[in-house]
C-alpha positions as CSV (number, residue, x, y, z in Angstrom):
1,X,265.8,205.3,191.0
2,X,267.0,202.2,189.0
3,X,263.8,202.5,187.2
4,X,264.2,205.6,186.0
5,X,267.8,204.7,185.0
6,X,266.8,201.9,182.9
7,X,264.8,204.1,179.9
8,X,267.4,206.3,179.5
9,X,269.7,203.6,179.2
10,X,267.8,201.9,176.6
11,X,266.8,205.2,174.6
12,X,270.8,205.7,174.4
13,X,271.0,202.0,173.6
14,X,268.5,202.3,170.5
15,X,270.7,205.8,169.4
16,X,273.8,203.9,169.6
17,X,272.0,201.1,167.4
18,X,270.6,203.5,164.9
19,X,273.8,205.1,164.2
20,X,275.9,201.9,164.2
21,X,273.0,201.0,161.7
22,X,273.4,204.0,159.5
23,X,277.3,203.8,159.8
24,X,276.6,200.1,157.8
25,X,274.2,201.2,155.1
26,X,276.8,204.1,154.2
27,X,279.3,201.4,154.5
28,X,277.3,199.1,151.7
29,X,276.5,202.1,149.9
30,X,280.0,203.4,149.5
31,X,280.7,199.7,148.8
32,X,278.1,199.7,146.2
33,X,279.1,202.9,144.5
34,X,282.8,201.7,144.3
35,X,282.0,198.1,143.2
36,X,279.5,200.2,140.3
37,X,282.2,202.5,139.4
38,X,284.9,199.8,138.9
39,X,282.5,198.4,136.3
């Protein structure tokens, strides 16, 4: 049973991870389309 448990809990891991990953390149993006515009 606890074997089973554990891929699931690492495929959810590696979502999570992707999207905190995307969250950040939006983040620089953003940062880098402000910082662009200021200029």
């Amino acid at each position: 049973m606890t074997s089973g448990q554990n891929p699931k809990r690492h495929k959810w891991n590696n979502k999570l991870h992707k999207a905190t990953k995307r969250m950040w390149c939006t983040l620089v993006i953003s940062s880098k389309c402000a910082s662009t515009n200021q200029y």
